[in-house]
Structures are given as structure tokens and as C-alpha cells.
N, C-alpha and C positions, 0 to 999 in steps of 0.2 A: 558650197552655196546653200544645200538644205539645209547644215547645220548650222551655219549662221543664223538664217531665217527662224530654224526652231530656237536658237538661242533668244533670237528677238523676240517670239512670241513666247516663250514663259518667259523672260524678262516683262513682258507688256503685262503677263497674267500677275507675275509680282504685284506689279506697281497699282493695277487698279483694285488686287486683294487690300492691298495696304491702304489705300485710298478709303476704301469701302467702311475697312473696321476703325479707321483715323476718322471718319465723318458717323458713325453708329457711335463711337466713343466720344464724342463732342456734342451731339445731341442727347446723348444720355446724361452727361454732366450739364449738360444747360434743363432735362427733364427736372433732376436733382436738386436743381438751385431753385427751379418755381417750386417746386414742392416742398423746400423746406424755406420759402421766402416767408411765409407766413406762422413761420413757428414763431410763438414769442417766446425767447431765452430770459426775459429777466423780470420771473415772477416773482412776486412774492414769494419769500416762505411760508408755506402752512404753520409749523410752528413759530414757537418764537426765538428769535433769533437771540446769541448773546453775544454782546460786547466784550469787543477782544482791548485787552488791557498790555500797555507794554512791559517789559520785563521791569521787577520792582527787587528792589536791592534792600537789604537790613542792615546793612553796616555801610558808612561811606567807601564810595568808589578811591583807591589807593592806585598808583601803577601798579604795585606786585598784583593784585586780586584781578587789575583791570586785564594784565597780561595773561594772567592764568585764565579768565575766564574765555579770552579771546581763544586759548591754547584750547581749553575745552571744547570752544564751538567748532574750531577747528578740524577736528579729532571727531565731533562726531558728525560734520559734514564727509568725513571720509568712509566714516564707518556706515554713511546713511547711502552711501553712494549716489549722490548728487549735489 
């Protein structure tokens, strides 16, 4: 019988440790969210910005070129490891 009962009560001491740090950890992340509520993310840049241009070609696009260049991008999306 006593250890039953000590089993219930560190059992009990568990559950409202865990309670405790599961509600200190949720009002932390709700601290975090007011506090960064007001950040504004999408300044302006200080400098100037440059215009991104898409990929330009000097000879017409062919299949072989077109397959090779696929082959290249390929190849260094592996090597870029992403």
C-alpha cells in the first residue's frame, strides 16, 4: 500500500512538473510573438537594389544544348547540395 501511494505521488509530482514547464513554455512563445509582432520585415533596402535578369542565351536554344544545359544544372544542384 505505501508504495503504491508513493508511486501516485511522484507520479502526481510528474505530471504538474510537466504542466508547469508546458504553460512557462507557452507563455514564452506567446512573450515572443508580441515582441517580435511589431518588427517590420520588409524594409526597404538602404542600398540599391539590382535587377535580377533571367538566363540569356547567345546561340539559339537547340535540344542537344537544351539537354546539356539541363544536364549541367543538374549536376550542380547535386554538387550544391540542395
Amino acid at each position: 500500500m505505501k508504495s503504491t501511494m508513493k508511486l501516485f505521488i511522484d507520479s502526481l509530482r510528474l505530471l504538474i512538473l510537466f504542466m508547469g514547464f508546458t504553460v512557462l513554455f507557452f507563455y514564452g512563445l506567446k512573450w515572443l510573438d508580441q515582441h517580435y509582432e511589431s518588427y517590420n520585415k520588409y524594409d526597404k533596402p538602404s542600398d540599391g537594389a539590382v535587377k535580377v535578369l533571367g538566363p540569356t542565351a547567345s546561340q539559339p536554344a537547340t535540344d542537344e544544348s537544351h539537354s546539356s544545359g539541363l544536364r549541367l544544372r543538374l549536376f550542380q544542384f547535386f554538387q550544391d547540395g540542395e
